[in-house]
Each structure stands twice: as structure tokens, then as C-alpha cells.
C-alpha positions in Angstrom: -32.2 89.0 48.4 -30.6 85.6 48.1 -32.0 83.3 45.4 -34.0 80.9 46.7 -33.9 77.6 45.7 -30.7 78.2 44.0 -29.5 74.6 43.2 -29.6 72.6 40.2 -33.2 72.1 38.8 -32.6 68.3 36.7 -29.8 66.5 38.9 -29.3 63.4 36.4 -29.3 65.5 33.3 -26.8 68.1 34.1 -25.4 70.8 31.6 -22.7 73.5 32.8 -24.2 76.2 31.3 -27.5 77.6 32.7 -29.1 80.6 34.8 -31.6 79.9 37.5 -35.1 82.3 36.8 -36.2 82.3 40.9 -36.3 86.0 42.7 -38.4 88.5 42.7 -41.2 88.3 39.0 -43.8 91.0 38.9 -47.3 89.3 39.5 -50.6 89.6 39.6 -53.9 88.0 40.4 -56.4 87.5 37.9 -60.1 86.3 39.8 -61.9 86.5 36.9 -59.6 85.1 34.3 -60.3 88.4 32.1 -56.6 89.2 32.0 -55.6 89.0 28.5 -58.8 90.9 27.2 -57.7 93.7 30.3 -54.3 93.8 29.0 -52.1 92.1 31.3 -50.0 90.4 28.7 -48.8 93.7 27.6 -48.5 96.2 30.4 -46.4 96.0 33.8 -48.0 93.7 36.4 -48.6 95.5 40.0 -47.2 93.4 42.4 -44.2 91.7 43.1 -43.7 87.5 44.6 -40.6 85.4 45.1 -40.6 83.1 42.3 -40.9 79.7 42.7 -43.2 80.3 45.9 -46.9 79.6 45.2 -48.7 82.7 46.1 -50.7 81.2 48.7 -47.8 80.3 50.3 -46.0 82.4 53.0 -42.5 82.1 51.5 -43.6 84.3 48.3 -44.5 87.2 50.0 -48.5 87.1 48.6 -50.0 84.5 50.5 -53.8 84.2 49.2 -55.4 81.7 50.2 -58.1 82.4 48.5 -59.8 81.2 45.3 -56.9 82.2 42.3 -58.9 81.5 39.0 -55.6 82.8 36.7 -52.4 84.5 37.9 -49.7 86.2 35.9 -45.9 86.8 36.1 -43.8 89.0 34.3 -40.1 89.0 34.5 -37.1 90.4 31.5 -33.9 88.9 31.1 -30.9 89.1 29.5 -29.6 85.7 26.8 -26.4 86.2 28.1 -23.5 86.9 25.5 -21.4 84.1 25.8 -24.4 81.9 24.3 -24.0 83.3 20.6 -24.0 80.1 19.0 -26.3 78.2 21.0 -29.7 78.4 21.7 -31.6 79.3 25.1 -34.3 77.2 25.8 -36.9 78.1 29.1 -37.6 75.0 31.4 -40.5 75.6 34.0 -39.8 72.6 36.3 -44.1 73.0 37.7 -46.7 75.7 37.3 -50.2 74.1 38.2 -52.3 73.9 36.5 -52.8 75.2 32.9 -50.2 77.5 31.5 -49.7 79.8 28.9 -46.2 81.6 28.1 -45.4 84.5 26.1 -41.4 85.6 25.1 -41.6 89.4 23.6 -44.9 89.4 22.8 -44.9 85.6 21.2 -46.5 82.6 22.6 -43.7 79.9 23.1 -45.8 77.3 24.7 -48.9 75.8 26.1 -49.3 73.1 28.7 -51.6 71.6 31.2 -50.6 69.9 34.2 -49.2 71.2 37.6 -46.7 67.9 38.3 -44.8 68.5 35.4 -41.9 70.5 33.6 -42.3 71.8 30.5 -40.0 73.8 28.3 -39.6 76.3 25.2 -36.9 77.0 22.5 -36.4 80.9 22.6 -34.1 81.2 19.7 -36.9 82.5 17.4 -37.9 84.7 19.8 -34.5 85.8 21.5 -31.3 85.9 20.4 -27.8 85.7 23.0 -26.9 89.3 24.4 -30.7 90.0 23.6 -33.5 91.0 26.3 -36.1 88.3 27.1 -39.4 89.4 28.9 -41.1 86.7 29.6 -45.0 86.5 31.0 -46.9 83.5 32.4 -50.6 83.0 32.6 -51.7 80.0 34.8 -55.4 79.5 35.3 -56.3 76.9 38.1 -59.7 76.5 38.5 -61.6 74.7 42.0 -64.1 73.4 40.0 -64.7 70.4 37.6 -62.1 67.2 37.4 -58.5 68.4 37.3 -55.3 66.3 39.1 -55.3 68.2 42.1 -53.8 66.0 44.7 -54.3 67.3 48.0 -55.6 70.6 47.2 -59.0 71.5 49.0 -61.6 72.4 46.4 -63.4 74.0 49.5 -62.4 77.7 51.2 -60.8 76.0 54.1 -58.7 73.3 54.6 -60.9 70.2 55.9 -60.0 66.7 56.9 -57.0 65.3 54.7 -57.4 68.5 52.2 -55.2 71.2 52.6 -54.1 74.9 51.5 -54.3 75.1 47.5 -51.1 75.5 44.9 -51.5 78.1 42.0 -49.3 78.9 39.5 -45.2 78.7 39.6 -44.2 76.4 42.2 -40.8 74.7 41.4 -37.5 76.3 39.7 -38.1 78.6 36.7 -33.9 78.3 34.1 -33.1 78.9 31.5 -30.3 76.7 29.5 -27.8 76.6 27.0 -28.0 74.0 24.0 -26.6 73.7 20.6 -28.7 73.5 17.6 -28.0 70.0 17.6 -28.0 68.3 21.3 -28.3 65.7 23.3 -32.0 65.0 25.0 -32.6 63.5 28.4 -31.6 59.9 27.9 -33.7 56.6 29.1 -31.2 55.0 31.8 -32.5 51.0 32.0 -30.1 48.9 34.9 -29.5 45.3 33.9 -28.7 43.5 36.9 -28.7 40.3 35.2 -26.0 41.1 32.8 -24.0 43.5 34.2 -24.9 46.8 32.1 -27.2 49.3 31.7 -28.7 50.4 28.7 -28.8 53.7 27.6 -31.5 55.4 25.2 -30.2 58.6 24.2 -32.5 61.0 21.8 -30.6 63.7 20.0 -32.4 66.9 18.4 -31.6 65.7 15.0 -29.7 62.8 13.4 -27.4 64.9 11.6 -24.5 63.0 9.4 -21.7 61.8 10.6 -22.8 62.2 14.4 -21.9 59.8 17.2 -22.6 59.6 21.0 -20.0 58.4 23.4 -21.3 57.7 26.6 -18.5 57.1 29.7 -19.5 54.7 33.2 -17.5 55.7 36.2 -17.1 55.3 39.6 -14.8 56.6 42.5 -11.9 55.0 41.0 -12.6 56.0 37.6 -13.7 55.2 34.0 -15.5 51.7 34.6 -16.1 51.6 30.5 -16.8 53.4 27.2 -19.6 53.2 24.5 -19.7 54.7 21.5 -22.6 54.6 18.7 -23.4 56.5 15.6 -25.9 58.9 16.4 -27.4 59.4 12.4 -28.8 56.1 12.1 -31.8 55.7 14.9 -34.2 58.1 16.0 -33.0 57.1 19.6 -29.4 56.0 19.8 -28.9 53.3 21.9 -25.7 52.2 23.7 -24.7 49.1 26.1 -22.3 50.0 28.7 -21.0 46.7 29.9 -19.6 46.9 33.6 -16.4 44.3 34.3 -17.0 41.6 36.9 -14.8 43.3 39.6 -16.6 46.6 38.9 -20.6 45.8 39.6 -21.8 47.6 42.7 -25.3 47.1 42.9 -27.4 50.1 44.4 -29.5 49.2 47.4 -31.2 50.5 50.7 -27.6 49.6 52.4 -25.2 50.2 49.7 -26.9 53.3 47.6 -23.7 53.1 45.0 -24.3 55.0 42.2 -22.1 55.5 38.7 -21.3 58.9 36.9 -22.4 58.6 32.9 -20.8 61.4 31.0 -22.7 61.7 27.7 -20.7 63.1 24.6 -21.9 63.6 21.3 -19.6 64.2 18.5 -19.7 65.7 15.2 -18.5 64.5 11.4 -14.9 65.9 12.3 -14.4 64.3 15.6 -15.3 67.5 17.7 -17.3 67.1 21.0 -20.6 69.6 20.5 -22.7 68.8 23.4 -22.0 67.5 26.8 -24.3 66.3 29.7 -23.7 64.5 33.2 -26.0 61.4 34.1 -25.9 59.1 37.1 -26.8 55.5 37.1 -27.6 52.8 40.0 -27.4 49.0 39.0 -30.6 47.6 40.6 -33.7 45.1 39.7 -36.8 44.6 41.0 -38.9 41.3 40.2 -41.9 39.5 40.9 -42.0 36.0 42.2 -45.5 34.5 43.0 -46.5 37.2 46.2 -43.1 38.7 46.5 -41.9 41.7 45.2 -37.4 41.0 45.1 -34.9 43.9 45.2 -31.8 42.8 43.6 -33.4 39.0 43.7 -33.7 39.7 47.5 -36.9 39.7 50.0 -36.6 43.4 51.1 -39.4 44.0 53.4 -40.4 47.9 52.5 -40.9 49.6 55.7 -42.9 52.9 54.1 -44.0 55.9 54.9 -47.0 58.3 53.4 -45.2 61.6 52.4 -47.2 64.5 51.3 -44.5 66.6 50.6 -46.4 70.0 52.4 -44.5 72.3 54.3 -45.8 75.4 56.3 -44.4 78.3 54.6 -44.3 76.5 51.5 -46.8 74.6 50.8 -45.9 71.8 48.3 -42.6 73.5 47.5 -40.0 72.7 49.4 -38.3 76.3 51.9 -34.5 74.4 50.7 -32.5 72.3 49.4 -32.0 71.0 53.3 -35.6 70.7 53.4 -35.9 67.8 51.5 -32.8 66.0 52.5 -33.9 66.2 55.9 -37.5 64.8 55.7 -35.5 61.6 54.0 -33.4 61.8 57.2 -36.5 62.0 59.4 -37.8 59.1 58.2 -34.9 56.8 57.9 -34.0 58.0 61.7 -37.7 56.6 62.4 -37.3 53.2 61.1 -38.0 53.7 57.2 -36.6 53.0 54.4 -38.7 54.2 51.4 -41.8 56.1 51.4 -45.2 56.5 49.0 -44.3 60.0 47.4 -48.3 60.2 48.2 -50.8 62.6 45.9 -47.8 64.4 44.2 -45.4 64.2 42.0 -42.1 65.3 44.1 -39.5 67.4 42.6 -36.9 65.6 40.8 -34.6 67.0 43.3 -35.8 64.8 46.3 -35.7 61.9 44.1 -31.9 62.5 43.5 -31.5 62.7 47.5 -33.2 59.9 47.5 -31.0 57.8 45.2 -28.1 58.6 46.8 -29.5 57.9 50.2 -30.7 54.5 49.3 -34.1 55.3 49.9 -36.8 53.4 48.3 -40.1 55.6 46.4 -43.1 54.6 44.8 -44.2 57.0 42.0 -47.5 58.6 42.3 -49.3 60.8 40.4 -51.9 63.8 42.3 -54.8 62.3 40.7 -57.6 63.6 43.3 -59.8 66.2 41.7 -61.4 64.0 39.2 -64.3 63.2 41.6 -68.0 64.8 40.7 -70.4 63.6 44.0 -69.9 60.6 46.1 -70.1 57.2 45.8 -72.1 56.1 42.3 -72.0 54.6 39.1 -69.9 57.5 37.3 -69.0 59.8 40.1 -65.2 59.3 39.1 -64.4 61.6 36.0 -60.5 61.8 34.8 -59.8 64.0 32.0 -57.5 62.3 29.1 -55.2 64.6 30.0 -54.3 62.4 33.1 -52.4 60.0 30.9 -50.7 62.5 29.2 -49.7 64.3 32.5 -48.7 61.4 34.1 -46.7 59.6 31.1 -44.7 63.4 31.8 -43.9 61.8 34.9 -42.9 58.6 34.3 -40.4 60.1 31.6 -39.3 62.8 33.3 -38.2 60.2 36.5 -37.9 56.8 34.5 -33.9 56.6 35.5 -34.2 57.3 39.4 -33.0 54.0 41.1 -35.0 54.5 43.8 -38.4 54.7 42.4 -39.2 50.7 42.9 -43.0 51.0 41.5 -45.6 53.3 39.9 -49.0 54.2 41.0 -51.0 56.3 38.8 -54.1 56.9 40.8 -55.3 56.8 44.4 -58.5 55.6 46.2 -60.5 56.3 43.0 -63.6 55.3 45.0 -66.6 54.3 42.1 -69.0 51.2 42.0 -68.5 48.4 39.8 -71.2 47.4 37.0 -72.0 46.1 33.5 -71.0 49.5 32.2 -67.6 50.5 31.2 -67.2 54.1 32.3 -64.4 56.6 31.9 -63.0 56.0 35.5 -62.5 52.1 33.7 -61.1 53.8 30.3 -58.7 56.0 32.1 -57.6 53.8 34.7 -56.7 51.5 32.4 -55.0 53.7 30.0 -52.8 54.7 32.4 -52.1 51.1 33.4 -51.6 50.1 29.9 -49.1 53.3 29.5 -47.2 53.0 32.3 -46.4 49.3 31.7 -45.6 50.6 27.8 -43.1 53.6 29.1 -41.5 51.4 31.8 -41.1 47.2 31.8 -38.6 47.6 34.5 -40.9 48.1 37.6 -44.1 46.9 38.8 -47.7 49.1 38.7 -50.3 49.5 41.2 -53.2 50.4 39.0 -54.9 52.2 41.6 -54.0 52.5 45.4 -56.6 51.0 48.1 -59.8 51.5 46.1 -60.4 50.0 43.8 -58.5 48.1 41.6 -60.5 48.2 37.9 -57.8 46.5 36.6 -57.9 42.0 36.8 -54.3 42.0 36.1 -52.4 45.1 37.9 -48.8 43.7 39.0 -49.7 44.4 43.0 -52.7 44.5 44.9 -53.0 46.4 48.2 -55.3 47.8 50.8 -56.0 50.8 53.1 -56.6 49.8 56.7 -57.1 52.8 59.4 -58.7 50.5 61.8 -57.3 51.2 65.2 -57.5 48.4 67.5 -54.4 46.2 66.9 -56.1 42.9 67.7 -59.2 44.0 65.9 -56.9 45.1 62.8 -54.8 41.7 62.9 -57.8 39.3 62.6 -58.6 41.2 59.6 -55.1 41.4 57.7 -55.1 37.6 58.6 -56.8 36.5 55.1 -53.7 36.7 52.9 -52.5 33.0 54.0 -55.7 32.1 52.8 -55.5 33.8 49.5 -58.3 36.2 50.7 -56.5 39.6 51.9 -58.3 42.7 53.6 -59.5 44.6 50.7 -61.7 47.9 50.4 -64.4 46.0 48.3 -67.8 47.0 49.7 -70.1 49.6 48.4 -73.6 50.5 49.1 -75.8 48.0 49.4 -73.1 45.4 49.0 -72.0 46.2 45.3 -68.1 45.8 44.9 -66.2 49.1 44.3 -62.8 46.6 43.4 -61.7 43.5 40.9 -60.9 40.6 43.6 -57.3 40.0 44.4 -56.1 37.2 42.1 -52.8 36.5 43.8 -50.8 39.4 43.2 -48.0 41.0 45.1 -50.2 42.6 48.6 -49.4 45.0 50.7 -51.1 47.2 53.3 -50.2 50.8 51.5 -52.2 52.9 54.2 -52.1 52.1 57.7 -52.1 53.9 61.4 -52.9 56.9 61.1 -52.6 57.5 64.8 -54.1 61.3 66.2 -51.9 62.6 68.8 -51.9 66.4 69.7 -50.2 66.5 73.2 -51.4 69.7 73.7 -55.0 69.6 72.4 -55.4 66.2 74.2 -54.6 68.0 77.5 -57.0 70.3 76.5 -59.8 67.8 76.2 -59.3 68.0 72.6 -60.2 64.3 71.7 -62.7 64.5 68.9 -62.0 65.5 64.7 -62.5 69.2 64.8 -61.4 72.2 62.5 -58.1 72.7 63.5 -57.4 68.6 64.5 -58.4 65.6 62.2 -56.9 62.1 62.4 -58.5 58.2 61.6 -60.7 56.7 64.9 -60.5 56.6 68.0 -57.9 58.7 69.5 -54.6 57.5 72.2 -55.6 58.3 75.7 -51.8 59.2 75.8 -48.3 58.7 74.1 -47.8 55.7 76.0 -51.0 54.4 74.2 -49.3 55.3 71.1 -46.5 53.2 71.3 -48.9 50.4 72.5 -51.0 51.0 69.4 -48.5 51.8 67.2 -46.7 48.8 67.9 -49.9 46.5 67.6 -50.5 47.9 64.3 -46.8 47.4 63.0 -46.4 43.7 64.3 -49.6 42.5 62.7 -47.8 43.0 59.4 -44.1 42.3 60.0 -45.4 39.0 61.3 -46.7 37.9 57.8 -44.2 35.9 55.5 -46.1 37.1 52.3 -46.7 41.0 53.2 -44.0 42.8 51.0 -44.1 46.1 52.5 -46.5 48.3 54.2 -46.9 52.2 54.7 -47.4 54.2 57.5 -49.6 57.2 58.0 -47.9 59.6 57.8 -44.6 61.5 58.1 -45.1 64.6 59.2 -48.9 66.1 60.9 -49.9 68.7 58.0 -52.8 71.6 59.5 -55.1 69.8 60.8 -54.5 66.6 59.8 -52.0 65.5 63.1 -51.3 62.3 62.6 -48.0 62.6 61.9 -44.6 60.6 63.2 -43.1 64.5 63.4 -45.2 67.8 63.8 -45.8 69.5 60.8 -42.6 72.2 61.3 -40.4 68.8 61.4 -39.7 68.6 65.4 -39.9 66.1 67.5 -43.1 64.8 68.9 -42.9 61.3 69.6 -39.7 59.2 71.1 -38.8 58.2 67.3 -35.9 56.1 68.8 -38.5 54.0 70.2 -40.3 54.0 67.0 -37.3 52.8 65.1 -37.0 49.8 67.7 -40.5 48.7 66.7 -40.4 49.0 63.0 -36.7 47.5 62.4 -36.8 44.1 64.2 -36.9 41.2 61.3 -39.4 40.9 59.5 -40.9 37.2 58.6 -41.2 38.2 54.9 -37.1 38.8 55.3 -36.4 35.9 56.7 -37.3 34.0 53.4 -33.6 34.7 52.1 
């Protein structure tokens, strides 16, 4: 078979020599999470599934949609040869949720998470020219508070909840690195002085060490820095671009450098080699505005789920994901809310070179216990750690223009502090720690828990645009559309104080040509959207226009988001159906969305 999902894993930390893990792993499912006292660690596993296919997807040959309480993987492989003196280490770019994984018998590693990569140094284990087998437990229960995302803790898929992920579900490599090597480096643009700022960890700071680290561009070397790598835990190097060599990176001119990372031994000899790539770009606050390279770029987003049919939340390609970027740059965008899941790093690389702007999210849904109440909002502390994965892992993306670590966590506010409160602000507090180059959201829509979060926004599915205009009206006024009302009239949000406001979920718009010709016009199992339904496409475009003006029209909205994309199931309320083809006249929906808007015209 050919090798699915074949391509690089970790496009801006590249090393030459690896071998990608995907193809067919033994597998097996595990209901009852009683696998290691049955033996499954040990003995052959009885099915087979195309690794790194979730096995409720279509794509790896299982599809289960059912409950998977553990599931295991077995595979053996060979170090090769030509890696005698280095080491292998195994990267697992995502295995949701909580993973366990044995090398010939030994456990290598532990994690919890399913958003984030996670790796293991085999050289105790597994020498080069030595066989490797390597088995996976992943248990991923429905019940309890766990970052799920989008993942229905119910049989069926029901209203914005959709088919579950278990297990493996990006790019299983291995890799090649010598005992002492370069680690991912921390990539920080300086717009204002013409550099960027490179943090460069090394395994150890061995004597004698240095790092050289190389900017270039499509005429060549740009400049050199060099720095002794035995001093600081972290090396750190300035690389100073010349006046006639700055580029910035933007949404028109996505320019991005090559960084070629050396590191050098006591005798001058190059040990260790990685490629980087680096975008010169700033984002600022001023009063209400959020500035891109000091500039009023009005954010034209849209909601991305990142959900496929055969795949689920793995990507079928490579051409997958460039072309949902495509899709919604064709309709008019030009970034998108990476929404309920932490995208593989691979779309964020099409994304930098496509000038595309993101915001971060993490898949924090899950953590709910019962509906609105005091405490009905329960994150684990392993959200912080999980997410603080994410932010590393993706800190040197250009196009990533803000973070958002949680989503519509929906809880009443009172003279308690509870753990929704400590968490939300731990992750607040961390993200602004990890990263002082971008703005945070502390929590999307509802409800923000935290006075001082560097944006404040709304979700807004009413449907009638005049109806919807009157109330986005307030922010002139210093009194925006919030989601602030709870039962009996007790607040669910901190008031807006000011901030940076958008409206980050809007629209939303059912339309099923088919069902609606079929008398289809009501939420039912197989068709969900927000409100009241179009009588017809033609009363899309009215509504869809009415919706879109309301916020282009006001000189201090930064940005809003669309709902969504792409339909997904049931949930059609998608620019595009949910296979990617056409269903709307998106020439017509580019018209609307790209005339000026008022927030633009400030520069």
C-alpha cells in the first residue's frame, strides 16, 4: 500500500535523517481496559489498521464508532544501520488521550493528552541495525472531564458533537540524533529592530560547543550568528537582518526566511544540523485595536473544525489541508479560529506560507459535569500542562496572531473561587509566561473569568441581520454584545473593560438544498444549524450579507469569525459541504466579505 501521510511530520524543525512509522500496525480493541492483565502487551494483537487513522474513522480500515475504552498497537522495526552512532528517538505527533508505550518489553514513556506530540529516546532500549517492537496502549474514556474538543460523549453524533477520536491519529517517526543535539528552538520576530531572536536548547552544554545559526532568503545568506553553546542552559542568538534585506511576513506578502541551525563541537566539526523557517511580523495592541505589522488588518475569520469524512480529525492528505486554506481564502478569508483542536503542525506551515492568519485553540470541551451551576465546569490540571505542549510546540508559526485556551466554558459567577476560576486563570497566566509576543483570549464567548485578558469577544448566532445589528451596536458606547446572563440574571462573564472586541462566532446559517426541498426545515438527527432557517439560497446571501455588514461597518471591530467552513454530519451550516464541494456561489460570498472595512480605513 502507499504510505499514507507520507510527508514531513515537524516542518520548521527539519532533520534529514528519519523514517516515517504510518502503514499497516497490528491492533486491537480493548472495551474493558483489562489488556495488560489479558496479556496484550506481550502477545500478537489480532487485527490490523492503517496507522495514523483513528479507528473510528473510515480511512483505517476499523471504523468503530463505538465506545473504545483502551486500544492497542503493535508494530517491529528495524534502527536502521547507518544510525550506529546516533541515537533513535520515537516521536508520536497525537494519540488521544492517555498513552502508554512499551520498546522490547520496556516502558519508554507515558503521556496524557490527545493534541500533543510526545517522544522517547530508544537508545537504552534499541540499538542501530537492532529490531524495535514497539506497542501502544491508549485508553480514552467518555466519561468524566477530559479535553475532548468536539468529541460526542453520547453514542451518536448530536448537535455540534460529532464522531469520536481514539488512539493514534497523526504521524507515528522515528529520528536520528546525536548524543549531543540541537532541540527545537524558540523563533521570536522583532519587527522593531530588524531581527529575530533565536532560543536554541541543546541536549547538553558540553565544552567547547557553539551554535551557528544562518538567515536566508531567495537570494541567499541574509546573516550569520554564532554563540557558545556551554555557557547557558538555552543558547540564545540575535540574527540581525540588513536594511535592504527586511521582508516582513503578512496576509499579502507571506515572505518567510530559511534558518539553518549548526552546532559545533570543541574541534570546529559540525555534529548536528536542523532546518527552521522564520517570518518577520508583530502584532500589538493599541487602545481597541489589535495592529499587524503596526497596521489595522481587519481579520476576516473563519470557524475551522478541522473534521473530515473518512478521517475524522486527521487530515485524508497532505492536499487536504492545503486546500481547506484555499477554500477559505477563495471565500473571502483570510485567517481562521483553528476551533476546539489543536491542528497538526503541518497545516500551520501551509498556513505560514500562505499568509493566512490562525488563532490557537486548545480542545478544551469535556471538562463540563451538568449544566449551567455554580461548579458545573471541572478542568483537570492537566489542561495547562497539555496546552503549554501546544503553545511550545507552535510558538514560532508566523501565522498564529493570538491564543485561546478555552472555549465557551459556560459556569455562573459568585463569591466562590472555583476550579473553572483556578484553571482558567492558570492557563491565562501561562500562556502570557510562554509567549509575550501575541495577545490571549482567556476564554472564547463565555465567559471571560479573567478582568484583565488582552481581548474580549462574543458569540452572536442571532439571525435577523437588523435584529443582530442593534445589538452589536454597544461597542461605540463602551458596552459590546456580551454572553453575560445566567439564570435568574446572575452573570456567567467579568464585564468588558475596554479590551480589544470582536464577534468570534457569528452566522451560522442552515442551508441543506436538498433537505430544504424536502420540507426539511427544522434541527433534526441528520440536520442541525443556529435559528431560523433561509427560505432559500437567495435568502442566504441576503442574510449572510446582513450579518457580515453589521460588523465591517464598525471602526473598532477587529475581526470577526464566521460559522463555519465546511458543514460537518449534521451540523450543515457550512460555507462548503462537508466532502469540500461547492454549495453556495462562494464568488458571491467573497464580494460581500472583501469590500473595505471601516476598522481598515483607520490607516
Amino acid at each position: 500500500m502507499t504510505q499514507p501521510r507520507a510527508e514531513y511530520p515537524r516542518p520548521q524543525f527539519v532533520r534529514a535523517e528519519w523514517v516515517n512509522l504510518n502503514g499497516e500496525w497490528q491492533f486491537e480493541i480493548d472495551r474493558s481496559d483489562s489488556g495488560l492483565e489479558r496479556g496484550l502487551r506481550e502477545r500478537e494483537l489480532e487485527r490490523r489498521i492503517v496507522v495514523p487513522f483513528a479507528p473510528e474513522s473510515e480511512l483505517s480500515g476499523i471504523e468503530d464508532v463505538d465506545f473504545l475504552e483502551a486500544v492497542w498497537y503493535r508494530t517491529t522495526v528495524t534502527i536502521p544501520q547507518e544510525w550506529a552512532d546516533k541515537e533513535a528517538v520515537l516521536h508520536f505527533q497525537a494519540v488521544d488521550h492517555d498513552a502508554t508505550v512499551w520498546v522490547n518489553g520496556t516502558e519508554v514513556v507515558r503521556h496524557r493528552g490527545g493534541f500533543t506530540p510526545f517522544s522517547a529516546n530508544l537508545s537504552q532500549v534499541a540499538k542501530p541495525g537492532e529490531e524495535a517492537t514497539i506497542v501502544v496502549r491508549a485508553r480514552d474514556t467518555h466519561k468524566g472531564p477530559q479535553a475532548r474538543g468536539k468529541q460526542s460523549q453520547l453514542y451518536n453524533n448530536h448537535s455540534c458533537l460529532y464522531t469520536r477520536t481514539t488512539g493514534i491519529w497523526q504521524t507515528v517517526w522515528l529520528e536520528a540524533v546525536p548524543t549531543v543535539h540541537l532541540k527545537r528552538p524558540r523563533i521570536t520576530p522583532d519587527v522593531a529592530g530588524s531581527a529575530f531572536h533565536l532560543a536554541v536548547p541543546v541536549s547538553a552544554n558540553k565544552p567547547g560547543y557553539k551554535i551557528r545559526a544562518i538567515l536566508s532568503d531567495a537570494d541567499g545568506d541574509v546573516t550569520t550568528a554564532e554563540v557558545r553553546a556551554d555557557l547557558d542552559f538555552a543558547p540564545r542568538l540575535t540574527l540581525q537582518i540588513p536594511t535592504d534585506r527586511v521582508r516582513l511576513w503578512d496576509t499579502t506578502d507571506p515572505h518567510l526566511y530559511d534558518v539553518a541551525l549548526e552546532l559545533i563541537d570543541a574541534d570546529g566539526n559540525v555534529v548536528d544540523t536542523a532546518d527552521s523557517y522564520a517570518g518577520l511580523r508583530s502584532v500589538s495592541v493599541n487602545g481597541q485595536a489589535i495592529l499587524i505589522n503596526g497596521k489595522h488588518v481587519f481579520q476576516r475569520l473563519v470557524l475551522d473544525q478541522g473534521y473530515w469524512p473518512d478521517g475524522l480529525m486527521t487530515a485524508p492528505s497532505e492536499d487536504a489541508l492545503v486546500k481547506d486554506i484555499e477554500l477559505s481564502i477563495a471565500a473571502g478569508f483570510n485567517g481562521a479560529r483553528l476551533h476546539q483542536k489543536v491542528f497538526e503542525e503541518r497545516f500551520l506551515y501551509h498556513a505560514d506560507r500562505l499568509g493566512y492568519l490562525v488563532w490557537g485553540e486548545f480542545g478544551d470541551w469535556g471538562s463540563g459535569v451538568g449544566h449551567t451551576g455554580d461548579d458545573n465546569q471541572q478542568p483537570t490540571a492537566s489542561y495547562v500542562g497539555q496546552w503549554l505542549e501546544a503553545v511550545e510546540r507552535d510558538y514560532s508559526h508566523p501565522s498564529i496572531i493570538g491564543w485561546c485556551p478555552l472555549n465557551e466554558t459556560h459556569q455562573l459567577l459568585h463569591d466562590r473561587i472555583t476550579q473553572l476560576d483556578d484553571v482558567t486563570r492558570a492557563m491565562f497566566l501561562a500562556t502570557k509566561a510562554a509567549d509575550s509576543t501575541r495577545p490571549v483570549l482567556d476564554s472564547s464567548g463565555y465567559s471571560h473569568r479573567v478582568p484583565e485578558t488582552d481581548v474580549w469577544d462574543s458569540h452572536n448566532y442571532t439571525q435577523d441581520p437588523a435584529e443582530f445589528a442593534q445589538e452589536m451596536a454597544g461597542l461605540k458606547d463602551g458596552t459590546p454584545y456580551g454572553n453575560l446572563g445566567g439564570p435568574e440574571g446572575r452573570p456567567i462573564s467579568q464585564p468588558y473593560a475596554g479590551q480589544p472586541y470582536f464577534c468570534s462566532e457569528f452566522g451560522g446559517i442552515w442551508w441543506n438544498a436538498e433537505k430544504a426541498a424536502a420540507g426539511k426545515s427544522g434541527n433534526s438527527e441528520d440536520s442541525w444549524g443556529y435559528g431560523q432557517r433561509v427560505a432559500d439560497e437567495e435568502d442566504f446571501y441576503v442574510r449572510f450579507t446582513g450579518l457580515v455588514d453589521a460588523l465591517l461597518d464598525d471602526p473598532l471591530m477587529f475581526g470577526y469569525c464566521y460559522t463555519q467552513l465546511t458543514d460537518v454530519f449534521q451540523e450543515e451550516n457550512g460555507i462548503y459541504n462537508f466532502d469540500r464541494s461547492n454549495k453556495l456561489d462562494v464568488p458571491r460570498i467573497q464580494a460581500v466579505q472583501t469590500r473595505p472595512a471601516a476598522y481598515e480605513k483607520k490607516d
